[in-house]
C-alpha positions as CSV (number, residue, x, y, z in Angstrom):
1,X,12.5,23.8,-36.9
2,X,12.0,22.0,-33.6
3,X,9.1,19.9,-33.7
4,X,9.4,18.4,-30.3
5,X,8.7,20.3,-27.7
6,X,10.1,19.3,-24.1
7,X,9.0,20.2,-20.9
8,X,11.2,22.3,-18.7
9,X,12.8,19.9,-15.7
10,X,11.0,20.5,-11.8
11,X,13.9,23.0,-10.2
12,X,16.5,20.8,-8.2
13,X,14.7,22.0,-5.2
14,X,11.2,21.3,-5.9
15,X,12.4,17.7,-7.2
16,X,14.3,17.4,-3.8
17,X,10.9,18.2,-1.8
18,X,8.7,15.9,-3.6
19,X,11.2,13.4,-3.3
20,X,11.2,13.7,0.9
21,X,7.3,14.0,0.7
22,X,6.5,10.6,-0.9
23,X,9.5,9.0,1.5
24,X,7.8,10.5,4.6
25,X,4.4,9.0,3.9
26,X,6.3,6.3,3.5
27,X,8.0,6.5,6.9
28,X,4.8,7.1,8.3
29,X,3.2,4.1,6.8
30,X,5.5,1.6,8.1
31,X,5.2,3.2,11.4
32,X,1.9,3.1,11.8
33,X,1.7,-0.5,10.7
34,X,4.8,-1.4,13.2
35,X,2.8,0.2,16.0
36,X,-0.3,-1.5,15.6
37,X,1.2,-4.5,15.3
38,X,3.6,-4.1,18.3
39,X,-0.2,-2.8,20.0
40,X,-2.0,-6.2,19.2
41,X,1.6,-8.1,20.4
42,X,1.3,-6.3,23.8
43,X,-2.0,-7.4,23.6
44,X,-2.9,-11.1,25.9
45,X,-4.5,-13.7,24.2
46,X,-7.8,-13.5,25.0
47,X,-8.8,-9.2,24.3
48,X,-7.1,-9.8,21.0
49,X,-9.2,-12.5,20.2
50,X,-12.5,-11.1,21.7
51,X,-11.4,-7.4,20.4
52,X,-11.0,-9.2,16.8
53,X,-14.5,-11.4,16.5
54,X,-16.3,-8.2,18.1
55,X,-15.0,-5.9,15.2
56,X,-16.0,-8.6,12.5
57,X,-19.7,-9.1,14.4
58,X,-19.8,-5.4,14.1
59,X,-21.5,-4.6,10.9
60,X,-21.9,-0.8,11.7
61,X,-18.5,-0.7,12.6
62,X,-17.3,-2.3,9.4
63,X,-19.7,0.2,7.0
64,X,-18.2,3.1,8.9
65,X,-14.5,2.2,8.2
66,X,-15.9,1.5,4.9
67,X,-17.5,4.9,4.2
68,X,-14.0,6.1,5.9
69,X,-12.3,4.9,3.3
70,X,-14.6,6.0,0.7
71,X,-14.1,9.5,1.7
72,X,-10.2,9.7,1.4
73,X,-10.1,7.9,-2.1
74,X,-12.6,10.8,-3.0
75,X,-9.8,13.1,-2.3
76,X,-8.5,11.6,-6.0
77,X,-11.6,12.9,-7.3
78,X,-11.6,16.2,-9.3
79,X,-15.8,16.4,-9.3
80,X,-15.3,15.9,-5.1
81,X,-12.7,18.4,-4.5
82,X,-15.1,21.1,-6.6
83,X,-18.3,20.2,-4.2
84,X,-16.2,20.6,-1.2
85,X,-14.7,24.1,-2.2
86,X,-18.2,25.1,-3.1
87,X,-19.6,24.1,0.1
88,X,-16.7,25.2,2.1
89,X,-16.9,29.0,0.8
90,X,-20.6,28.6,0.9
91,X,-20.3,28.6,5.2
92,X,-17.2,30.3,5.0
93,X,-18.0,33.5,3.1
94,X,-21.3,33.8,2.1
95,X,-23.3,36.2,3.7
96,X,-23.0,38.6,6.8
97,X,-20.3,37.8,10.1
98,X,-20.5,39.7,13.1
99,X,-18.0,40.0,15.5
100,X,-20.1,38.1,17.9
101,X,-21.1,34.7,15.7
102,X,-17.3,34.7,15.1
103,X,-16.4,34.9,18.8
104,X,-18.9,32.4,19.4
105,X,-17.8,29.8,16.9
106,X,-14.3,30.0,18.2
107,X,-15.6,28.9,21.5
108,X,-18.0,26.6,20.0
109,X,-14.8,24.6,18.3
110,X,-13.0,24.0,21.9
111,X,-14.4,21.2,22.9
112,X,-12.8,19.4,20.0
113,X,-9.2,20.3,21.2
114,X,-7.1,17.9,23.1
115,X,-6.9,20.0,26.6
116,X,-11.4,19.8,26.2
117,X,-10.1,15.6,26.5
118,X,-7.9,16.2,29.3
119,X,-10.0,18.4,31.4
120,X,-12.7,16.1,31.5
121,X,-10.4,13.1,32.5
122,X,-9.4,14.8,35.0
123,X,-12.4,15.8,36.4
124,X,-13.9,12.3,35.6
125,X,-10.9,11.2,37.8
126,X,-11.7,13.7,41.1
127,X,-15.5,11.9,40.7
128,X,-13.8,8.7,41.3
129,X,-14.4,7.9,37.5
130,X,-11.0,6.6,37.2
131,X,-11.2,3.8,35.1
132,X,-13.5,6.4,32.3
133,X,-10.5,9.1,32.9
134,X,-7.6,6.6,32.3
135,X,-9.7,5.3,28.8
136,X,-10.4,9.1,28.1
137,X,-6.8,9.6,27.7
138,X,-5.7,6.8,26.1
139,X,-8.1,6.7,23.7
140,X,-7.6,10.9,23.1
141,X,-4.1,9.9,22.4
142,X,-4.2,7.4,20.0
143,X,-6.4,9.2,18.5
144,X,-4.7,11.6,17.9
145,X,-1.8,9.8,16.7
146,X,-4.0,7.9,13.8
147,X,-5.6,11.4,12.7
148,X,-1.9,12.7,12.7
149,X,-0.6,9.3,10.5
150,X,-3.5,9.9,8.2
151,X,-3.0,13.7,7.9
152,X,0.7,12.9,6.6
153,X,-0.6,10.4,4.5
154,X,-2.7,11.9,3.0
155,X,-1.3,15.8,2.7
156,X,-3.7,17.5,2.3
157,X,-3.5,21.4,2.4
158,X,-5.6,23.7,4.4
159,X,-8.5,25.7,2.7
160,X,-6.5,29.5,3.7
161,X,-3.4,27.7,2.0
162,X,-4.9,26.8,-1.4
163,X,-8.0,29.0,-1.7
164,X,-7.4,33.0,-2.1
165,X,-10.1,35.2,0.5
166,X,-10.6,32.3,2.7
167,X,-11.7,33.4,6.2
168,X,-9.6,32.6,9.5
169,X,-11.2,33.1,12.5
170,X,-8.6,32.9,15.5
171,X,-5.3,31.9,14.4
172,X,-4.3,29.8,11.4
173,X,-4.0,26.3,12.3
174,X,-0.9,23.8,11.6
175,X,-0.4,20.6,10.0
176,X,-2.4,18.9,7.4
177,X,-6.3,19.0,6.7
178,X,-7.7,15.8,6.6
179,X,-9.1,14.2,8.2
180,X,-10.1,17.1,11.1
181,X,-8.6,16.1,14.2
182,X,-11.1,18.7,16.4
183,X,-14.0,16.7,15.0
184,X,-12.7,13.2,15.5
185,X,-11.6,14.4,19.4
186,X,-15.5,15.4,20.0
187,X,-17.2,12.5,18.4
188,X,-15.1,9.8,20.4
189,X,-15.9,11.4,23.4
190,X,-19.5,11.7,22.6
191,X,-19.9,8.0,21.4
192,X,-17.3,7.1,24.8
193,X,-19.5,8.5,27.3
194,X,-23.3,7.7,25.8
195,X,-21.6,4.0,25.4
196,X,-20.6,4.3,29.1
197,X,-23.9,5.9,30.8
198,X,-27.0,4.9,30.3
199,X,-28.8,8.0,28.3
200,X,-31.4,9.0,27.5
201,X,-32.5,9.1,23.2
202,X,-32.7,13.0,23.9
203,X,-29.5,13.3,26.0
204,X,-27.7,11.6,23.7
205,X,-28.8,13.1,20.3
206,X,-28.1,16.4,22.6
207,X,-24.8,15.0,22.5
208,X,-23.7,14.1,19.0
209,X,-25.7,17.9,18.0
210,X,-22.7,19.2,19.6
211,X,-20.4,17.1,17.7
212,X,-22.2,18.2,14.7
213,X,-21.3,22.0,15.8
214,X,-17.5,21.3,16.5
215,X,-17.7,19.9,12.9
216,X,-19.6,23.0,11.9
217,X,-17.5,25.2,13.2
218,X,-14.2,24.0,11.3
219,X,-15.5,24.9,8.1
220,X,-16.7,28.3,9.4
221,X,-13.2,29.1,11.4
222,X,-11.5,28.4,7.7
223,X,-9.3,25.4,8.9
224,X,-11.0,22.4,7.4
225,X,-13.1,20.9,4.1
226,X,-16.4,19.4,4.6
227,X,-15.1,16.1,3.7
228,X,-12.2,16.5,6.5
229,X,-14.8,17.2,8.9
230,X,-17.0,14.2,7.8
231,X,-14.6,12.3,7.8
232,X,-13.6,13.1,11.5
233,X,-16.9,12.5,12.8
234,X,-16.4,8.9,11.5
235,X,-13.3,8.0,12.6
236,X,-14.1,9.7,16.0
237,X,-17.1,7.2,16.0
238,X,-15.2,4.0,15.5
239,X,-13.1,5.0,18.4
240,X,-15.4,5.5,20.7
241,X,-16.8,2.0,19.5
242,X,-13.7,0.4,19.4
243,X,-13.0,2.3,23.2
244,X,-16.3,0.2,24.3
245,X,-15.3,-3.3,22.7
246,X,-12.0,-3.1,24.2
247,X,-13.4,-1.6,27.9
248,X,-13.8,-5.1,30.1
249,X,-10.1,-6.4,29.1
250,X,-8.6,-2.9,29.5
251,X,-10.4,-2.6,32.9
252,X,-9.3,-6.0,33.6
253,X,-5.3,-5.1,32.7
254,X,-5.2,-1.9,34.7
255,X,-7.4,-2.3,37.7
């Protein structure tokens, strides 16, 4: 008799995928590293030095990244990924959805798309806000270029691709889950403009409520996690921090 049992080898194919996963996140690694080291090159003298000491005097800033980074090692975690299914078919499934709630949470999630970024540069721009339009879309797209690193890094399925009866309200987005990219868009632009006006405590809590409901909304549509969406909400935050830090040198280089 054969005692020893062997497992059967991963089909060439499945081998071959695996293989050109872990060599993309690779890819994307050094990229990303490249790039923000090219960034802080390009960078003069003196913003790279004031943008360096302002992060480290930041403590808020630093706990933020920290919690960041707490959330995607949780992804590791077995006990995490249980509590965010149950939470994510919790709003997702449980109980009654009328046409009209899902009509309105589909409109409710637009402000987190990239074209929601562009159309309020530009209108930021015909109100002679140029300077607020120009750091509205750089900041949207290196944003956007982080959140996509990260989602490749980190590839992470979507809910309706790894859960059976999820929900999808509108179509089915692309590209990896975490972190959510729609939530990250609205809370940079919420922390951006209360940085850049002078709010009021209501105004501005009015503000970050609706970044709570593009957040909301994600889980709800079926496209993202609870810990994606968290974890958009802080990133988006630390950009819109990092936008304000960097504001009087990137004035000063393009005006």
């Amino acid at each position: 008799m054969d005692s020893d049992l062997k497992e059967d080898p991963l089909p060439p194919e499945t081998q071959v995928n695996r293989l050109w996963s872990a060599r993309r996140r690779s890819a994307v690694l050094v990229g990303l590293l490249v790039g923000l080291v090219v960034f802080l090159i390009w960078l003069p003298s003196a913003p790279r030095a004031a943008l360096f000491a302002a992060f480290l005097a930041q403590r808020t800033l630093m706990s933020m990244l920290l919690l960041f980074a707490l959330i995607a090692s949780s992804l590791l975690w077995s006990v995490g990924q249980r509590l965010d299914t149950g939470i994510f078919l919790l709003f997702n499934l449980r109980g009654e959805r009328p046409k009209w709630l899902d009509s309105a949470m589909w409109l409710a999630t637009q402000p987190g798309n990239m074209g929601a970024a562009i159309l309020s540069a530009t209108l930021f721009f015909l109100m002679n806000s140029r300077r607020l339009a120009v750091e509205i879309i750089f900041g949207t797209l290196t944003l956007w270029l982080l959140v996509e690193s990260i989602k490749a890094l980190t590839d992470r399925a979507r809910p309706f691709l790894a859960l059976q009866g999820t929900r999808v309200v509108g179509w089915r987005e692309r590209g990896r889950s975490f972190p959510s990219g729609h939530t990250a868009q609205t809370f940079f632009l919420v922390t951006l403009l209360s940085q850049r006006f002078e709010i009021g405590f209501a105004a501005t809590i009015a503000l970050y409520t609706l970044g709570v409901l593009v957040g909301f909304t994600r889980v709800y549509l079926g496209a993202h996690y609870p810990r994606d969406v968290i974890a958009g909400a802080v990133l988006g935050t630390v950009w819109g921090v990092l936008a304000g830090l960097v504001d009087p040198y990137w004035h000063g280089l393009l005006f």
